[in-house]
C-alpha positions in Angstrom: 1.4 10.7 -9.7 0.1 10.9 -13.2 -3.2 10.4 -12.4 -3.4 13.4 -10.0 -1.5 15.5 -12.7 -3.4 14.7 -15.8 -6.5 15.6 -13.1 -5.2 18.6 -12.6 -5.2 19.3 -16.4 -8.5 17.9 -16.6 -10.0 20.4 -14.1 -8.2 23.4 -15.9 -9.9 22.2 -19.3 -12.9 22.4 -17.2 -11.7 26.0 -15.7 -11.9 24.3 -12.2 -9.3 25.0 -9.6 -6.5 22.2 -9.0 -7.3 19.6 -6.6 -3.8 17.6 -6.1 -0.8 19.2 -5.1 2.0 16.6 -5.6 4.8 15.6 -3.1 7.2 12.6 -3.4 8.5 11.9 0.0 11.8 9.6 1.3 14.0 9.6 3.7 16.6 11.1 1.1 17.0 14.0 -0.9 17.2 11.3 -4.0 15.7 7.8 -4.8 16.6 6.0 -7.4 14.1 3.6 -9.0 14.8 -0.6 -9.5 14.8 1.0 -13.2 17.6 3.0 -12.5 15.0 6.6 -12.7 16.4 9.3 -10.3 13.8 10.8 -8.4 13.8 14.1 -6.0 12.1 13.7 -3.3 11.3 15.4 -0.4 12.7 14.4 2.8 10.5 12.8 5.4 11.7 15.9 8.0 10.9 18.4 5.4 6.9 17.4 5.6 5.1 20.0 7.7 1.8 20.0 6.8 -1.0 17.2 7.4 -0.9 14.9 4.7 -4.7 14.4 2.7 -3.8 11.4 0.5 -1.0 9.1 2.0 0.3 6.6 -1.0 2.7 3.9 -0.1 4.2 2.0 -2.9 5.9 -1.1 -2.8 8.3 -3.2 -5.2 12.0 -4.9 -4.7 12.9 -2.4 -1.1 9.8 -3.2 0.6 11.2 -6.2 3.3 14.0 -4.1 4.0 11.8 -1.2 4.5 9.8 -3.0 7.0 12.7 -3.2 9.3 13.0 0.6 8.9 11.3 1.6 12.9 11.5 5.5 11.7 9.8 5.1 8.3 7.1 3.1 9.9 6.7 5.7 12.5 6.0 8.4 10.2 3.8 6.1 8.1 1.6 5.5 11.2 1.5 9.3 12.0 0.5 10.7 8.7 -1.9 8.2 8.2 -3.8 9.1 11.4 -3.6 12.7 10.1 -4.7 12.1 6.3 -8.3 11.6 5.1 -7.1 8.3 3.2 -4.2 6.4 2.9 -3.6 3.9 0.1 -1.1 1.2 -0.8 0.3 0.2 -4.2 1.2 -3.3 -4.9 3.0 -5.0 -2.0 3.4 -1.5 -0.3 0.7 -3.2 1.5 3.2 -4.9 3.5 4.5 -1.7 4.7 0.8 -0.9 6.1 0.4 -4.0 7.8 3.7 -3.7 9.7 2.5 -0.2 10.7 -1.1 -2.1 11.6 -2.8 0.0 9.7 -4.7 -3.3 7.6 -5.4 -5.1 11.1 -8.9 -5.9 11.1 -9.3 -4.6 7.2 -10.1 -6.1 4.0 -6.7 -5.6 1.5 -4.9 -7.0 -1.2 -1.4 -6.8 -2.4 0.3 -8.4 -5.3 -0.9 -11.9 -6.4 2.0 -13.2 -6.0 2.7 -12.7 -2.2 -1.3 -12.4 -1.2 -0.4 -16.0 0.2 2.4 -14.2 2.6 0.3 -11.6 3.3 -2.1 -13.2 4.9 0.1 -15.6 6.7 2.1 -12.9 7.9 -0.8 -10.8 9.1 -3.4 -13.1 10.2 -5.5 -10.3 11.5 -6.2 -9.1 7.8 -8.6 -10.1 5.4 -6.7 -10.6 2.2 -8.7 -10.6 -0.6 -6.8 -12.9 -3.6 -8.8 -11.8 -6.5 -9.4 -8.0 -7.0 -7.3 -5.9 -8.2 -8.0 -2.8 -5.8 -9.8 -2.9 -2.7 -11.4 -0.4 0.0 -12.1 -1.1 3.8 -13.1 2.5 5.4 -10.5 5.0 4.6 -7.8 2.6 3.6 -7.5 1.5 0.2 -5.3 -1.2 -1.2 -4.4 -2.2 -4.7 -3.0 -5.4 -6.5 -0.1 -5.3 -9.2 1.6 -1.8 -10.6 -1.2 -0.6 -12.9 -4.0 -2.0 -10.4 -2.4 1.2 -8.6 -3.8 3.5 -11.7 -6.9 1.7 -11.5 -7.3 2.6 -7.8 -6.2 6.3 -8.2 -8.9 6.6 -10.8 -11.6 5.7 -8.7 -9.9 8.2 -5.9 -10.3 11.0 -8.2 -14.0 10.1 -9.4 -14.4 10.0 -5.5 -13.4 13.2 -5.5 -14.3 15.4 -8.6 -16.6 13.0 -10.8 -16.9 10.8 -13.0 -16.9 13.2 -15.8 -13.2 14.2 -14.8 -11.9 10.4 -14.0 -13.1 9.6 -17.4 -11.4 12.0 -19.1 -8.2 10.9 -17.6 -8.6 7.7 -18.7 -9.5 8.4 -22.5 -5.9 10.5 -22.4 -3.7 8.0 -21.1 -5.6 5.3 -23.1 -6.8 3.4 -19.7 -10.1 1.2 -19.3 -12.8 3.4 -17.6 -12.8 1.7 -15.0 -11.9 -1.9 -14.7 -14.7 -3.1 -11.6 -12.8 -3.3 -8.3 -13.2 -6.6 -8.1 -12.1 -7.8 -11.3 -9.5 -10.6 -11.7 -5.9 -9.5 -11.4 -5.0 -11.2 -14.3 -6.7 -12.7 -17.4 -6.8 -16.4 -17.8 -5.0 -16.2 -20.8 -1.8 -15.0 -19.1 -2.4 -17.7 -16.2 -2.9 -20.2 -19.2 0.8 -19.6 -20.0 1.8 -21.3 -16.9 -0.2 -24.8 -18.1 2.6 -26.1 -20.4 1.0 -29.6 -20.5 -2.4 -28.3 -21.8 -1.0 -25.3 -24.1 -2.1 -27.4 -27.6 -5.3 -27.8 -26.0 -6.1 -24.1 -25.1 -5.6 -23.1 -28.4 -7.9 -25.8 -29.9 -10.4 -24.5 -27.2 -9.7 -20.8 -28.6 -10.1 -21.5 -32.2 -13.5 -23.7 -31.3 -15.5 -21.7 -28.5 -18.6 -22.6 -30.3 -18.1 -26.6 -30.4 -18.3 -29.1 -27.8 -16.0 -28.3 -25.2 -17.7 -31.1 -22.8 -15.4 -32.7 -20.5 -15.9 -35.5 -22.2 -15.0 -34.3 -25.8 -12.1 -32.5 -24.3 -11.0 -35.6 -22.6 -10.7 -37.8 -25.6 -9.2 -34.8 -27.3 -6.1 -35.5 -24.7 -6.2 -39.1 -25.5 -7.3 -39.5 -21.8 -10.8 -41.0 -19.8 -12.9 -38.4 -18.3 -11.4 -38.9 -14.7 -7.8 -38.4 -15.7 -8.3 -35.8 -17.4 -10.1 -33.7 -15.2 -8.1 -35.0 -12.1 -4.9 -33.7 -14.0 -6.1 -30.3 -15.5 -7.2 -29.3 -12.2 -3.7 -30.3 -10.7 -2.1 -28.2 -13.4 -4.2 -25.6 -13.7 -6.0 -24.9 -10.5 -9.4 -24.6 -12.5 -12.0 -27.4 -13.3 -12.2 -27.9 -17.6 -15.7 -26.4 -17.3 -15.0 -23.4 -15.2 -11.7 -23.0 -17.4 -14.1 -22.8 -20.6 -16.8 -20.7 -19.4 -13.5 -18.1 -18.3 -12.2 -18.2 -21.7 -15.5 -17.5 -23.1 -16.3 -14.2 -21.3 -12.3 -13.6 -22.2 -13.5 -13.5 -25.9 -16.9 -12.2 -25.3 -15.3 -8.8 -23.6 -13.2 -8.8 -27.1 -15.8 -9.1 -29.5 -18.0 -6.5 -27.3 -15.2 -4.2 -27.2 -14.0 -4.5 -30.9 -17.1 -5.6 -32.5 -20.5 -3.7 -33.4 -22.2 -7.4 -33.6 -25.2 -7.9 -31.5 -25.0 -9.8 -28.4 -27.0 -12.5 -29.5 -24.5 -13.3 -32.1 -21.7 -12.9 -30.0 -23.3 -15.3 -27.2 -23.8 -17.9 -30.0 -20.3 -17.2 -31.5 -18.4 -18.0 -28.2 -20.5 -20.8 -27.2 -23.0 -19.9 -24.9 -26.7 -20.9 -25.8 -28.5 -18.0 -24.8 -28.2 -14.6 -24.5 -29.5 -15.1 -20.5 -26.9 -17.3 -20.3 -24.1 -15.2 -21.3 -25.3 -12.1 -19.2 -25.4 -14.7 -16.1 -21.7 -15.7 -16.2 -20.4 -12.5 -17.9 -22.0 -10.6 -14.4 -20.9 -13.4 -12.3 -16.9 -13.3 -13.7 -17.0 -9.8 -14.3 -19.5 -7.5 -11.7 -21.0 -5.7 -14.7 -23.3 -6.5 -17.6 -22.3 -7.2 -21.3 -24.2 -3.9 -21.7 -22.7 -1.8 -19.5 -18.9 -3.5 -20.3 -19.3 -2.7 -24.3 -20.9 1.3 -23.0 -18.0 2.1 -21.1 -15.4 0.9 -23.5 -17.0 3.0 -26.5 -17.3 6.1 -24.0 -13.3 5.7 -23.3 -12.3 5.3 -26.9 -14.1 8.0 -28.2 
């Protein structure tokens, strides 16, 4: 909802009429959050006008909302009425048991994208971005994938001019790609207790050998065990793992750093400038030029 407002305040900067007028609807009078917020809402009944944007979030009520016959109901309804409807985290679920994802791309959170699909066979759920859009449906991973997503609703809708401005006030990234990972490799890293010793030597030495084969004897292990084992525990090969953390510190050193690329290619291991443009495009869906532009154009 703060997106829309801070739009709003935007476009009245900009002595341009409001776009978004704001309704929280429930089936009660009064919600109260899984942080213990009270919110007013509107009651479903009390809805008498076509709906233009439909956003369903999810979180901690959503399986016991998919029971709820009346709630999907009115979900289905307004969403054949509104210009675009959009889920939040695993609201998605709630869309699917309307069938409104059936034969759509969508994602939900990453940790019940796996469900998701099982669940609904007859969508195409996309693991790795963090927003998605098939048509007039639009889908989005964790929490603040949502802001992500209602960003790129209002460029949709006003410009880019006015999205960016709500991202320099509420200190956002203009504008994470779509497709980008839904969460770093330094967070999943956190989950490879075995390996954590090693990660950090690999941090603290982007620019060395980070070979299999140097990595390997740096675990005490042959090439075959090692890789057969940090793959079981990680989910990533050692080479794929590296080049990740690479562009990890690459899009730091862009976005903190004035250093030309060449230095930084050298400084986090790659051997060319070509080659770090290849894999930063590949892992991230835009070029080390553009990343380091839009960053700059956000924090100032």
């Amino acid at each position: 909802m703060q997106i829309f407002a801070s739009a709003n305040e935007a476009l009245a900067a900009r002595a341009m009429p409001h776009r978004y007028a704001l309704s929280l609807v429930a089936a009660e009078h009064l919600v109260s959050t899984s942080a213990g917020l009270s919110l007013a809402a509107t009651p479903f009944r009390g809805v008498r006008r076509a709906v233009d944007t439909l956003i369903v979030p999810g979180g901690a009520g959503v399986d016991v909302a998919m029971a709820d016959a009346r709630l999907l109901a009115w979900i289905r309804r307004r969403s054949r009425m509104a210009r675009r409807t959009v889920s939040v985290c695993t609201g998605a679920f709630l869309l699917a048991e309307a069938g409104l994802l059936e034969g759509r791309s969508a994602v939900t959170h990453w940790a019940r994208c796996g469900e998701l699909a099982h669940r609904f066979p007859a969508i195409d759920v996309q693991h790795r971005p963090i927003f998605v859009r098939d048509g007039p449906v639009w889908s989005s991973a964790g929490v603040t994938a949502g802001m992500d997503l209602c960003l790129a609703l209002v460029e949709q809708d006003v410009g880019r001019d006015v999205a960016l401005a709500i991202a320099r006030d509420l200190v956002m990234f203009l504008k994470r790609p779509g497709d980008q990972a839904q969460f770093s490799q330094a967070l999943a890293l956190q989950r490879a207790g075995r390996f954590d010793d090693l990660h950090h030597w690999i941090r603290e030495n982007l620019a060395g050998d980070l070979s299999v084969q140097a990595l390997a004897a740096r675990c005490g292990m042959t090439e075959r065990t090692f890789g057969r084992r940090y793959r079981a525990e990680v989910g990533l090969s050692p080479a794929r793992m590296v080049e990740k953390m690479r562009i990890e510190a690459t899009q730091r050193l862009l976005t903190e750093t004035a250093e030309p690329l060449k230095t930084i290619a050298a400084r986090c291991g790659f051997t060319s400038e070509d080659v770090l443009r290849r894999c930063f495009l590949r892992q991230t869906s835009v070029t080390p030029r553009e990343y380091r532009r839009l960053w700059r154009r956000v924090a100032g």
